[in-house]
DOVEX-614856 format. One record per residue (C-alpha): residue number from 1; x, y, z. Coordinates in nm, 2 decimals, decimal comma. Last residue first. Example, Ala and Ser with C-alpha at 12.3 -4.5 7.8 and 13.67 -1.06 7.14 Angstrom:
<sites>
site n = 2&xx = 1,37&yy = -0,11&zz = 0,71;
site n = 1&xx = 1,23&yy = -0,45&zz = 0,78;
</sites>
This chain:
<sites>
site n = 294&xx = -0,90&yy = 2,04&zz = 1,07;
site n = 293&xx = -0,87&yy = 1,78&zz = 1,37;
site n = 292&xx = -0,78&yy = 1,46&zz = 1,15;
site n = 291&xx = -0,55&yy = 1,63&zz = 0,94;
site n = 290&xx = -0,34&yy = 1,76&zz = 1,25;
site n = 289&xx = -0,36&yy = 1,46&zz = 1,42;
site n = 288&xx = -0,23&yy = 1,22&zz = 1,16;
site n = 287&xx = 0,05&yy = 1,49&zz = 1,06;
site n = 286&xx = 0,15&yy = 1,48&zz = 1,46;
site n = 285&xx = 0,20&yy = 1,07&zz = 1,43;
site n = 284&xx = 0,39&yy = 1,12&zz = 1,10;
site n = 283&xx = 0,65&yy = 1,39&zz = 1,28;
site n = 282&xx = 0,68&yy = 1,11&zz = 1,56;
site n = 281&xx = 0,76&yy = 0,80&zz = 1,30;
site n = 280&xx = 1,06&yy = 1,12&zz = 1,18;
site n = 279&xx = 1,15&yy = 1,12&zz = 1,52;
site n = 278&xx = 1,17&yy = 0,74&zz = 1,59;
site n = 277&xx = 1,36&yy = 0,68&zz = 1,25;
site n = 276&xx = 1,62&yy = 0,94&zz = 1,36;
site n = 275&xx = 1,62&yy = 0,75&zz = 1,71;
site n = 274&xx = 1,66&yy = 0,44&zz = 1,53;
site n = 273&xx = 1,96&yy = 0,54&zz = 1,32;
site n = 272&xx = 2,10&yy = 0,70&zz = 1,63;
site n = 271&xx = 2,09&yy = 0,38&zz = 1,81;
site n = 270&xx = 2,32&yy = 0,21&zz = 1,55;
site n = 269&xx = 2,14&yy = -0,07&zz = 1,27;
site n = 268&xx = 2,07&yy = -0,44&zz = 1,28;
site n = 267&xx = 2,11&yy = -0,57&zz = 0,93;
site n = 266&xx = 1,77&yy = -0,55&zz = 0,74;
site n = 265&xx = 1,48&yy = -0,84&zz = 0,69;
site n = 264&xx = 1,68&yy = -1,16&zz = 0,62;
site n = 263&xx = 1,82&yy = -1,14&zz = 1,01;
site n = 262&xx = 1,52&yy = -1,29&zz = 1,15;
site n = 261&xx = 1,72&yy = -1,39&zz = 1,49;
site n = 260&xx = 1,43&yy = -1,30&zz = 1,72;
site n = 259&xx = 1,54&yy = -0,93&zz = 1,83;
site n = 258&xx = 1,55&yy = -0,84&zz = 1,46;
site n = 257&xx = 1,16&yy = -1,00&zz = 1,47;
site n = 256&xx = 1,08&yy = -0,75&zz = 1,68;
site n = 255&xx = 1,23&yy = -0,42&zz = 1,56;
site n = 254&xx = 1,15&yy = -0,53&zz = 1,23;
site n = 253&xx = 0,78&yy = -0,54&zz = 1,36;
site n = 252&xx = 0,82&yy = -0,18&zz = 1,53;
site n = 251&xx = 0,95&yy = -0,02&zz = 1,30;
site n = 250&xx = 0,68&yy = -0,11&zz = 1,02;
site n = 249&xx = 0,45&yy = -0,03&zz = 1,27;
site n = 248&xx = 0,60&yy = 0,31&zz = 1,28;
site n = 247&xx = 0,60&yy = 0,34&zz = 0,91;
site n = 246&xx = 0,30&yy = 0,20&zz = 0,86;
site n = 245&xx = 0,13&yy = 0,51&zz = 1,04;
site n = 244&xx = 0,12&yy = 0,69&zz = 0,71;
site n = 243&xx = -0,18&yy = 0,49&zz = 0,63;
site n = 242&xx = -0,37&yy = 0,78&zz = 0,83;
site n = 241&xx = -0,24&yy = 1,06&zz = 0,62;
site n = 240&xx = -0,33&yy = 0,84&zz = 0,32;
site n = 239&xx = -0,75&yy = 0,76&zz = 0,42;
site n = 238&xx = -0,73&yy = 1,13&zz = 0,43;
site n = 237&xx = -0,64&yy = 1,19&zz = 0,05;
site n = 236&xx = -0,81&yy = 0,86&zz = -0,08;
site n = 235&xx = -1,15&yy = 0,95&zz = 0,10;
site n = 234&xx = -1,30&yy = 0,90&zz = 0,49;
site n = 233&xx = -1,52&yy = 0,62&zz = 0,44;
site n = 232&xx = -1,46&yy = 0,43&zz = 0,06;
site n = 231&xx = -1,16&yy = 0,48&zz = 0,12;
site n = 230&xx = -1,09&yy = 0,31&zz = 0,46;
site n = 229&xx = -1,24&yy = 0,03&zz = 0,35;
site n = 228&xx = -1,07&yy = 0,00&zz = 0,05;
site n = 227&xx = -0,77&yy = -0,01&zz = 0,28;
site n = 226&xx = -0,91&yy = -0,27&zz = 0,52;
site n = 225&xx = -0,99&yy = -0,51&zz = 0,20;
site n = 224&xx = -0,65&yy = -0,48&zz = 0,05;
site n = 223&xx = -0,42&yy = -0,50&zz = 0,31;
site n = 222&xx = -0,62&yy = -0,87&zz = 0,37;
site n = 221&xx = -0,52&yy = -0,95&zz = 0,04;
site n = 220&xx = -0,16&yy = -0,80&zz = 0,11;
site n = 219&xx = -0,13&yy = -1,03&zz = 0,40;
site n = 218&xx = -0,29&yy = -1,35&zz = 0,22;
site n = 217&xx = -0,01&yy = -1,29&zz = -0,05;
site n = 216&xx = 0,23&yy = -1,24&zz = 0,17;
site n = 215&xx = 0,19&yy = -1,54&zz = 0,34;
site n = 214&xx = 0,10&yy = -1,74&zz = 0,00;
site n = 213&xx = 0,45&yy = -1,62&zz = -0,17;
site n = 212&xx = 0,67&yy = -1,94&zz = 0,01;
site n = 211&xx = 0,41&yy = -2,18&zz = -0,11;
site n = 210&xx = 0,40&yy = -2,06&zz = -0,47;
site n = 209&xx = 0,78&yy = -2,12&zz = -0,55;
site n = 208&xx = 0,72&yy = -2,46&zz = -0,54;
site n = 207&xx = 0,49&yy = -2,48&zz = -0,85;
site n = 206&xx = 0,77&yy = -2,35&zz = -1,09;
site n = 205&xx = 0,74&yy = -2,04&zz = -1,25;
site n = 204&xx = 0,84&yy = -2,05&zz = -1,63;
site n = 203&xx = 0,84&yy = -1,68&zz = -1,66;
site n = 202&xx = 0,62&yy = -1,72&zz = -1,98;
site n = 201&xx = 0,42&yy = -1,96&zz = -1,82;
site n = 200&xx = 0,33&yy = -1,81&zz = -1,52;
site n = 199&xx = 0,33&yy = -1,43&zz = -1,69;
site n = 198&xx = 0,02&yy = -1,58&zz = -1,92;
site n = 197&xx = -0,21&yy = -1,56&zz = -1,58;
site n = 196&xx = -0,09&yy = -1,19&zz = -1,54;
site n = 195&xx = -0,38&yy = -1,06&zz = -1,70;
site n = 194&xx = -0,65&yy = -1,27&zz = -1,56;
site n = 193&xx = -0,48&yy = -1,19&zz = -1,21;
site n = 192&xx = -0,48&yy = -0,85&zz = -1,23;
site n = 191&xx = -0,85&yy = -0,86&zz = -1,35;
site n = 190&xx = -0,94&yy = -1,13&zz = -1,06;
site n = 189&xx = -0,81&yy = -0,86&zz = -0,80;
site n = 188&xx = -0,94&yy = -0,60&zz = -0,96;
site n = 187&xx = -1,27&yy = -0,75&zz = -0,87;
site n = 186&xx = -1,22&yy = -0,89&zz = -0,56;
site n = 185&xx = -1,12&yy = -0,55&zz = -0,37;
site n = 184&xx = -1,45&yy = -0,41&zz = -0,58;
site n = 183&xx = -1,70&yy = -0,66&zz = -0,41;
site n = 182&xx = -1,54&yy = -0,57&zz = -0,09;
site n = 181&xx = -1,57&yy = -0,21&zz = -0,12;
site n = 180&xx = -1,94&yy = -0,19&zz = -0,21;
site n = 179&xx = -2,01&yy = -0,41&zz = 0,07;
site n = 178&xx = -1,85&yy = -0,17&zz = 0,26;
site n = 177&xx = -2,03&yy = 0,06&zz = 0,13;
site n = 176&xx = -2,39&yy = -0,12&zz = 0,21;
site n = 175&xx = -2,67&yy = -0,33&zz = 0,00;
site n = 174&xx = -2,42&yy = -0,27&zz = -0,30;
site n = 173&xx = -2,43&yy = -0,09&zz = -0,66;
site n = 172&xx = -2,12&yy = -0,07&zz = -0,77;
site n = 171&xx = -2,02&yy = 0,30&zz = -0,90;
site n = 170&xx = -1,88&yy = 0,43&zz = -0,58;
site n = 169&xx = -1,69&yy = 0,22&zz = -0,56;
site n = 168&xx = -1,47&yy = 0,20&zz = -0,85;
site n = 167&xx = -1,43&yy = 0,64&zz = -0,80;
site n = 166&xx = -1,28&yy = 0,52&zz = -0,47;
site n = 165&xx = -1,03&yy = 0,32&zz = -0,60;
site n = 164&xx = -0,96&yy = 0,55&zz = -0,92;
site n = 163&xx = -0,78&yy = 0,84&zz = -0,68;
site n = 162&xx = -0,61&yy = 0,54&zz = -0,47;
site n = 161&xx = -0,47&yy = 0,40&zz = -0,80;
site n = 160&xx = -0,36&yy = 0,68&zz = -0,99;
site n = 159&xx = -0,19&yy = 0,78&zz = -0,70;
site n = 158&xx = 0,00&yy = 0,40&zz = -0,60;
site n = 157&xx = 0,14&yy = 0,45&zz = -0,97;
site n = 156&xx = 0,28&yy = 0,73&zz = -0,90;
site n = 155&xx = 0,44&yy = 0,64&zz = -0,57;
site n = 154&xx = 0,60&yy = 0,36&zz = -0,72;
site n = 153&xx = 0,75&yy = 0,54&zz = -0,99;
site n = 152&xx = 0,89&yy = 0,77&zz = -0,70;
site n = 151&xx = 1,03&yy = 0,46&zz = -0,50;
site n = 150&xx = 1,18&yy = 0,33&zz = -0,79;
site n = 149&xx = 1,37&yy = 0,61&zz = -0,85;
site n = 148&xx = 1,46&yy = 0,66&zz = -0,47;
site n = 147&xx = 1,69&yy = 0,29&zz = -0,48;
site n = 146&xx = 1,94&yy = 0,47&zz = -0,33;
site n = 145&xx = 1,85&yy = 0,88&zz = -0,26;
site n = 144&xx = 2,05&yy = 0,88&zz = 0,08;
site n = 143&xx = 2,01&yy = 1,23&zz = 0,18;
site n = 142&xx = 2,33&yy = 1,37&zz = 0,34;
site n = 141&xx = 2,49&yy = 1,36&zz = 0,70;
site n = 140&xx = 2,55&yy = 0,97&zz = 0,73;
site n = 139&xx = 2,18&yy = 0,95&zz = 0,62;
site n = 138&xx = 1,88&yy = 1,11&zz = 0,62;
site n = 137&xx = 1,61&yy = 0,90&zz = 0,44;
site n = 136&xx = 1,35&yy = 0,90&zz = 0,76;
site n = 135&xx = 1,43&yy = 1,30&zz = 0,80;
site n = 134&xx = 1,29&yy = 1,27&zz = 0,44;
site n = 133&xx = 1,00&yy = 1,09&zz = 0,44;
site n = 132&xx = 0,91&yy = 1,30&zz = 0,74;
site n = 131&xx = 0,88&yy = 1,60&zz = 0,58;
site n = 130&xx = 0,60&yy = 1,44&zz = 0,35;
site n = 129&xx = 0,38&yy = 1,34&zz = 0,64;
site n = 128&xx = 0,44&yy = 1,72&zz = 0,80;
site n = 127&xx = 0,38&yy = 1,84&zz = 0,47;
site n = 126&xx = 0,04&yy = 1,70&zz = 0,43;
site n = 125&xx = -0,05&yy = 1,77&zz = 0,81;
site n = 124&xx = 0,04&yy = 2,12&zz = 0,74;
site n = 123&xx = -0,21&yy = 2,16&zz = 0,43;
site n = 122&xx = -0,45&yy = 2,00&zz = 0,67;
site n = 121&xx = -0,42&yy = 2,27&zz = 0,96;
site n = 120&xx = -0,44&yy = 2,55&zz = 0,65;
site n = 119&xx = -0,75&yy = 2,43&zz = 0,50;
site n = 118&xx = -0,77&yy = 2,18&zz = 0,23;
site n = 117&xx = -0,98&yy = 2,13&zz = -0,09;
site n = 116&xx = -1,06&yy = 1,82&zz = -0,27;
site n = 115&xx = -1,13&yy = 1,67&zz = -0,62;
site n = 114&xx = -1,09&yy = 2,01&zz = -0,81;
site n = 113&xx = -0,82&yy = 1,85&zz = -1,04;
site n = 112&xx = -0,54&yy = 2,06&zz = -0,91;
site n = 111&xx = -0,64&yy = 1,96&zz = -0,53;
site n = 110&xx = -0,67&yy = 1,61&zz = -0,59;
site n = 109&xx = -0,30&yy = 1,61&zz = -0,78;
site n = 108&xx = -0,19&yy = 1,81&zz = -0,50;
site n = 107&xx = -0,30&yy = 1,64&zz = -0,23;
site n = 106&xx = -0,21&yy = 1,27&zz = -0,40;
site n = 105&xx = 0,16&yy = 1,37&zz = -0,41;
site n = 104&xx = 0,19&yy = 1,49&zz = -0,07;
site n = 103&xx = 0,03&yy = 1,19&zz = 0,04;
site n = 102&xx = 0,24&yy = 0,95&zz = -0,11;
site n = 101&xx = 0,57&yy = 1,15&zz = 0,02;
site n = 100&xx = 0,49&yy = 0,91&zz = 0,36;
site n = 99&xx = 0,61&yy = 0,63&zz = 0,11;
site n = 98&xx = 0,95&yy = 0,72&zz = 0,21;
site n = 97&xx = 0,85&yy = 0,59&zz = 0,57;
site n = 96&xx = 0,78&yy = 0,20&zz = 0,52;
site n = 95&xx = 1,09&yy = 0,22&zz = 0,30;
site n = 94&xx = 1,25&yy = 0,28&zz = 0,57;
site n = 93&xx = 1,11&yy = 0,02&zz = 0,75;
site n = 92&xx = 1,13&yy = -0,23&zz = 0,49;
site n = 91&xx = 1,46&yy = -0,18&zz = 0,41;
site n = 90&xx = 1,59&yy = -0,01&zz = 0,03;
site n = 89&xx = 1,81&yy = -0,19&zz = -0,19;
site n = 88&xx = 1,65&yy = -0,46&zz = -0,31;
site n = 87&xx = 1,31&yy = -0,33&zz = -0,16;
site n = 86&xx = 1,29&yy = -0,07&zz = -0,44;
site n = 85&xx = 1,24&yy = -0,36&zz = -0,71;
site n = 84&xx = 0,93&yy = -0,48&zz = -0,49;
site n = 83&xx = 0,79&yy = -0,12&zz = -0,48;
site n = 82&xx = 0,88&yy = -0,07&zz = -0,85;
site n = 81&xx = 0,66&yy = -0,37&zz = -0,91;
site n = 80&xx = 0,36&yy = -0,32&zz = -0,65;
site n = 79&xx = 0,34&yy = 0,05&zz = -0,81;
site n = 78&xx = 0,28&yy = -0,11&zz = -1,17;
site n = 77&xx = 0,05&yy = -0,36&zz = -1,09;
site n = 76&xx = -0,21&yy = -0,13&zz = -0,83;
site n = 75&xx = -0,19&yy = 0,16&zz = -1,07;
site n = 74&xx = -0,25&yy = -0,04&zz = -1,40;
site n = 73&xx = -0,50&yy = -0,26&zz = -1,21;
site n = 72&xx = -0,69&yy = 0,09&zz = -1,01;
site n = 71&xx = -0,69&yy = 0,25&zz = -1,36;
site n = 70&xx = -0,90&yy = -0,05&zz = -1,56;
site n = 69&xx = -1,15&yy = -0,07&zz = -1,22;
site n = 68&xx = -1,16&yy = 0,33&zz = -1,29;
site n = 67&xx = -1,29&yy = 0,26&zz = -1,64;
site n = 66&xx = -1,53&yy = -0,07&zz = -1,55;
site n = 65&xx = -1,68&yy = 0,22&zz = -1,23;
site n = 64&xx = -1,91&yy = 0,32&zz = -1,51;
site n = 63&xx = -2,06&yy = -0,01&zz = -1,53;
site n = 62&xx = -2,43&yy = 0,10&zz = -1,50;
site n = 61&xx = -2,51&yy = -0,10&zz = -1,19;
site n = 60&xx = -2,25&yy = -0,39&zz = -1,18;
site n = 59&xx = -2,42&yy = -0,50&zz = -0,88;
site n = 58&xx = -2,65&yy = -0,61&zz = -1,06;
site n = 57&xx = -2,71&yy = -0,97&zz = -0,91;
site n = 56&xx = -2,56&yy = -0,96&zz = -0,57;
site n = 55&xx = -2,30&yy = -1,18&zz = -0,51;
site n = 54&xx = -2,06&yy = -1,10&zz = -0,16;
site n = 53&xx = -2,02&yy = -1,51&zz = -0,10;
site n = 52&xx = -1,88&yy = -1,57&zz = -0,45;
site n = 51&xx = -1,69&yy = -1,27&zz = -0,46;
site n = 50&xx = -1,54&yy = -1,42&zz = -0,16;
site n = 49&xx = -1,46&yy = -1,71&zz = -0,30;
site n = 48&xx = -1,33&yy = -1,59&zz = -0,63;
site n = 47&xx = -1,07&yy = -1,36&zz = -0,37;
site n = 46&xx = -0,87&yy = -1,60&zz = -0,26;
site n = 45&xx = -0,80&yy = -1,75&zz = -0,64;
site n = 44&xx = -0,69&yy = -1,39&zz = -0,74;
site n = 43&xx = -0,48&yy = -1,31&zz = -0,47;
site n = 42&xx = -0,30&yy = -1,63&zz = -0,50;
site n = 41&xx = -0,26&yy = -1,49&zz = -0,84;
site n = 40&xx = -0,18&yy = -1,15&zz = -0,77;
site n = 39&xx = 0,10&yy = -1,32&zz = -0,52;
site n = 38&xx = 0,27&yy = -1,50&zz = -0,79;
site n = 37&xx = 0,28&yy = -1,29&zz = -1,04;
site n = 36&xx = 0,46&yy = -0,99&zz = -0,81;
site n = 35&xx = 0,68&yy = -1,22&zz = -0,66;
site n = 34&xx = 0,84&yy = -1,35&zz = -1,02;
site n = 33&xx = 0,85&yy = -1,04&zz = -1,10;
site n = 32&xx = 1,02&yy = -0,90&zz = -0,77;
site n = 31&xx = 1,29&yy = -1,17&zz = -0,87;
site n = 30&xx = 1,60&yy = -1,16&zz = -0,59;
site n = 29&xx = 1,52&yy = -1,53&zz = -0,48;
site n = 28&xx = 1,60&yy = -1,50&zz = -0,08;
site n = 27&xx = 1,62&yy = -1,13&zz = -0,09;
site n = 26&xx = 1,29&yy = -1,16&zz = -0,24;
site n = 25&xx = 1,11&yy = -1,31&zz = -0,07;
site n = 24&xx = 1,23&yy = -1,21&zz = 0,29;
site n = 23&xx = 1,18&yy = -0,81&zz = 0,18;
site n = 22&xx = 0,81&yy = -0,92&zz = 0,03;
site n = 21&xx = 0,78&yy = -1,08&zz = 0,38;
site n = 20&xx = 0,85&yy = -0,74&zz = 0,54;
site n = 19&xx = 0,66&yy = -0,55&zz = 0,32;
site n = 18&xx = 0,39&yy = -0,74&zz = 0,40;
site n = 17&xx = 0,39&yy = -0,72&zz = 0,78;
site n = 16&xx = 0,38&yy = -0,37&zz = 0,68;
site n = 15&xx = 0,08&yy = -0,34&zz = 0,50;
site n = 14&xx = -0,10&yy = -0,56&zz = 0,72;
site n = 13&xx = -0,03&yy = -0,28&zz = 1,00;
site n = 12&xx = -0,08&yy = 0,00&zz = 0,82;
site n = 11&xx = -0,49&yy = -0,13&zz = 0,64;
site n = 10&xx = -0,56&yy = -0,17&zz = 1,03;
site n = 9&xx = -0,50&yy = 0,16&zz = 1,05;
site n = 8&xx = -0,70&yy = 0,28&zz = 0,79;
site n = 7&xx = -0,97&yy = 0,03&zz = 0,93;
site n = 6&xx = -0,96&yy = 0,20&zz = 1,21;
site n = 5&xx = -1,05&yy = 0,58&zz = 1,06;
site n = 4&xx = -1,27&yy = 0,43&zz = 0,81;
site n = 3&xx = -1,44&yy = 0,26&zz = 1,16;
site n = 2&xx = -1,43&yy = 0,63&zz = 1,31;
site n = 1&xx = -1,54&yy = 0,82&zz = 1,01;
</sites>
């Protein structure tokens, strides 16, 4: 549980260096489409050499996990998407936060379907993580709900991802799990890019635009492998609580690079703004615990 644990964690941080050059993307172009196609194919070139190196003949076992492979690309294409069109109005660290109202969502699907089953500590770790979504979107005395439709459609698609993802490993047959997980982090990755290969001609994408996509590309590749990880370990409910932590780190990189001139990211913000952030990053910290300890 320990290394699902870390590599949840690890899963936070490259998830929010990624947000952040998704934010510098696309405030420079303004076409999450474009950034979208572009990164799931750089994703889906990186990840034919690892598939490569991961081989096993039949690992594909009795192809039951094709179905949830199917789920994880809708749910994986569709919530990168709205993310991307949230982050035109929405900044990174924020928006680092909202998704805290992920976990919320996944409990209760899980629970309604008979996948899991909480006790009262992790019931108030769930809400804890959602609460803090919302002290993070407080704003000049009211909720500030800009942007929040994307950020919903986003979260549903991220749910019928995470609850397929794990479903997807299970069903490939591997020397190890996380050799499980990695062989399924390049497979959906060379799905979404098979189907979004025609997108680079129908968009009329130039070739330059690819070089300024590959860091977050790489990022959200390496996002991927971590988070799988974590999964696979300690379960798509879980394996959320602890992702919540990207909203700190998310903080704490804009914070950063604000401090080094990167102004393409968010416009520096009052001290009470920060604080606000600070507590509801706090409230996140104290849902980790309480899930972890139940």
């Amino acid at each position: 549980m320990i290394f699902g644990i870390l590599s949840g964690f690890a899963a936070a941080t490259f998830q929010s260096g990624g947000y952040i050059l998704a934010r510098i993307y696309i405030k420079k172009r303004n076409d999450p489409l474009e950034l979208m196609v572009i990164a799931q194919l750089l994703i889906a070139l990186f990840s034919i050499p690892l598939l490569l190196l991961l081989w096993r003949n039949g690992f594909w076992g009795n192809w039951h996990w094709v179905v949830p492979m199917c789920l994880t690309a809708i749910g994986t294409t569709g919530g990168e998407l709205m993310f991307f069109r949230a982050e035109r109005s929405i900044a990174p660290s924020r928006l680092s936060s909202l998704l805290g109202l992920r976990v919320a969502l996944l409990a209760i699907v899980s629970a309604s379907i008979g996948l899991e089953h909480y006790n009262l500590l992790q019931c108030g770790g769930i809400v804890l993580a959602s609460a803090s979504a919302f002290v993070m979107n407080y704003q000049n005395g009211r909720l500030n709900f800009k942007g929040m439709p994307n950020v919903f459609a986003a979260l549903a698609f991220y749910c019928l991802s995470d609850l397929s993802i794990k479903y997807m490993i299970d069903g490939i047959t591997a020397p190890s799990l996380w050799h499980s997980a990695l062989i399924a982090v390049c497979c959906i990755n060379l799905l979404i890019g098979t189907v979004l290969l025609p997108f680079l001609f129908v968009l009329k994408i130039r070739a330059r635009n690819f070089l300024p996509a590959t860091p977050y590309a790489a990022t959200w590749l390496v996002k991927q492998l971590f988070l799988y990880l974590c999964y696979a370990m300690v379960g798509p409910v879980f394996g959320n609580v602890v992702m919540a932590s990207r909203g700190p780190i998310a903080i704490v990189l804009t914070l950063i690079l604000l401090h080094l001139g990167v102004r393409d990211i968010e416009q520096p913000k009052a001290l009470s703004v920060w604080v606000r952030r600070g507590v509801a990053t706090l409230m996140m910290a104290a849902a980790i615990v309480l899930y972890s300890v139940a």
